[in-house]
C-alpha positions as CSV (number, residue, x, y, z in Angstrom):
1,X,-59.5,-2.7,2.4
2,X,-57.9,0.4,3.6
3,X,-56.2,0.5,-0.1
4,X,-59.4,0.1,-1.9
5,X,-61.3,3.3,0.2
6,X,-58.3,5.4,-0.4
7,X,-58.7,4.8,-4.4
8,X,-62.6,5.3,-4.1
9,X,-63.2,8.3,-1.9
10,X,-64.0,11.1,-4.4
11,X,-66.6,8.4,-6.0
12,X,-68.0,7.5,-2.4
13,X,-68.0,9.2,1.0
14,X,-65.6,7.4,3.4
15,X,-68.1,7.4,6.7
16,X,-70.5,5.0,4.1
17,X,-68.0,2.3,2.2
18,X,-66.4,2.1,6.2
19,X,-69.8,1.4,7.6
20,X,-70.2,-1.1,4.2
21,X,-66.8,-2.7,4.4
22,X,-66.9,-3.0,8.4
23,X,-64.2,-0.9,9.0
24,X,-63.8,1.5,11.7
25,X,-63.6,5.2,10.6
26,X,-60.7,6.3,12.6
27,X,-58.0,2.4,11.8
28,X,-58.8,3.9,8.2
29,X,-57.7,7.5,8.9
30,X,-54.8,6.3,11.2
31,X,-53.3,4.0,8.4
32,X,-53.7,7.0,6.2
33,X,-51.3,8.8,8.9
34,X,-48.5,6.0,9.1
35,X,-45.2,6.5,7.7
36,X,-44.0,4.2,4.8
37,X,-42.6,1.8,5.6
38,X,-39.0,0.7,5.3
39,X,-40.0,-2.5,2.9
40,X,-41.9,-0.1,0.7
41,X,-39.0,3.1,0.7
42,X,-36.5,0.2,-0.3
43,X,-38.9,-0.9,-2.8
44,X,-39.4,2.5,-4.2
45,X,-35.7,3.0,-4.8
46,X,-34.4,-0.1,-6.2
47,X,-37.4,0.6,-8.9
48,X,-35.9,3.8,-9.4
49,X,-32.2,2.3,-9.6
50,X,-34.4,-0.4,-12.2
51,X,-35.3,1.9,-14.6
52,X,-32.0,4.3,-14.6
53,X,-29.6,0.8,-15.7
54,X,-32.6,0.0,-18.0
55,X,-32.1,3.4,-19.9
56,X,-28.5,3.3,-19.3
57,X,-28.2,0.0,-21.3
58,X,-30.1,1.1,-24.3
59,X,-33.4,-1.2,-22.8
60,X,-30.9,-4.1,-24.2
61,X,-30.5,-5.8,-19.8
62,X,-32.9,-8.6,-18.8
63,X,-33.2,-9.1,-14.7
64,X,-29.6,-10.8,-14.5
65,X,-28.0,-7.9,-15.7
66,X,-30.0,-5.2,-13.9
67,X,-29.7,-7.4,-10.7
68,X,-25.8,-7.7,-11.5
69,X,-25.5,-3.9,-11.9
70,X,-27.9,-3.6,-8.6
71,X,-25.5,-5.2,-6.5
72,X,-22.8,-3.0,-7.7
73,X,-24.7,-0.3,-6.4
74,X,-25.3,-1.7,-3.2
75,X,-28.9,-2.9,-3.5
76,X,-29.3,-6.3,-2.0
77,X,-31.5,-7.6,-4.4
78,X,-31.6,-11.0,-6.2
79,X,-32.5,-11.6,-9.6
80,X,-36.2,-13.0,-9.1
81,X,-37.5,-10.0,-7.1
82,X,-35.7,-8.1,-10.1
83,X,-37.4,-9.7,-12.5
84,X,-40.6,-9.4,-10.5
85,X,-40.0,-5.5,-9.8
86,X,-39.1,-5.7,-14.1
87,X,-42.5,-6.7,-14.4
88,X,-44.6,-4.5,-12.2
89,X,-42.8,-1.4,-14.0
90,X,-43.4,-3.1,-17.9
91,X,-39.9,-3.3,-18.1
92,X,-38.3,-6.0,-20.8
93,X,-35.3,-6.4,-22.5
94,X,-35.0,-5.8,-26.2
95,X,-34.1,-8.6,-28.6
96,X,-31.3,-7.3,-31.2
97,X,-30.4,-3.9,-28.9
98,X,-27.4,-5.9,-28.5
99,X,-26.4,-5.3,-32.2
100,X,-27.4,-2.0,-32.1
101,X,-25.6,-1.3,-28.9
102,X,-22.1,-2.8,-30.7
103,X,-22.6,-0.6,-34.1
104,X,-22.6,2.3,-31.6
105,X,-19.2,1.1,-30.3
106,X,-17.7,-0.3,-33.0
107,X,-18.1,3.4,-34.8
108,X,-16.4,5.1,-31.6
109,X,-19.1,6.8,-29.7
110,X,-18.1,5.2,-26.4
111,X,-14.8,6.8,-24.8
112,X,-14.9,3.1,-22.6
113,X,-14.5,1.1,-25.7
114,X,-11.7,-0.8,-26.1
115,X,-10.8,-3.9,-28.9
116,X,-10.4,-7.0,-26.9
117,X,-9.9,-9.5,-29.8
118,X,-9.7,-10.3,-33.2
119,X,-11.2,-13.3,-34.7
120,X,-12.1,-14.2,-38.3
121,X,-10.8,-10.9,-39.6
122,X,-13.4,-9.2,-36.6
123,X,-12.3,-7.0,-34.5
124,X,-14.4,-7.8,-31.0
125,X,-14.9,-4.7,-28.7
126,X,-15.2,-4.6,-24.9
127,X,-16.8,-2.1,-22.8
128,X,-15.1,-1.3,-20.0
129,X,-17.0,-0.5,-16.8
130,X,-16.3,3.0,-15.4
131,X,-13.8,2.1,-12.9
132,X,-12.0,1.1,-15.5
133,X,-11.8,3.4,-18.0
């Protein structure tokens, strides 16, 4: 409720949709002075750390990857909430970045590429991961 008279106060005055919604005045102005809390700050920066690998990967990681590459970083995170965080941002992967993302290596624009194998006259690339390279 509290939510809902935050959005709504410049269309309504607070005193009146308290009154309508049986809430006290001052519970609403108190949760309006409480500190986020550590749930939601954890939140907050695991979407942020979300949408940096997304970029990072050319849009081309689904929520294993991200949550893979999340862990890395020290987020304790598991792939469904990753894939449910994915969602509330309108984050998906992209079919076929894949290919793209391997023309950009296979042409040397990646320092961290490296050829791993060779297979039906192919030469197959590997990125190596910065601790690597």
């Amino acid at each position: 409720m509290y939510r809902f008279i935050s959005d709504h106060k410049k269309l309504f005055a607070v005193r009146t949709m308290c009154r309508v919604l049986g809430v006290s005045v001052s519970s609403y102005y108190a949760w309006t002075q409480r500190p986020e809390s550590n749930r939601k700050q954890e939140k907050r920066k695991i979407m942020t750390a979300i949408r940096e690998i997304h970029k990072e990967s050319l849009e081309t990681y689904g929520s294993p990857r991200i949550a893979n590459a999340l862990q890395k970083r020290g987020f304790q995170c598991s792939r469904p909430r990753t894939a449910r965080l994915m969602r509330e941002l309108g984050i998906r992967a992209k079919w076929g970045g894949y290919v793209f993302m391997c023309m950009l290596l296979t042409f040397g624009l990646d320092s961290r590429l490296r050829v791993c194998e060779t297979q039906w006259g192919v030469e197959l690339y590997c990125l190596l991961d910065n601790q690597e390279a």
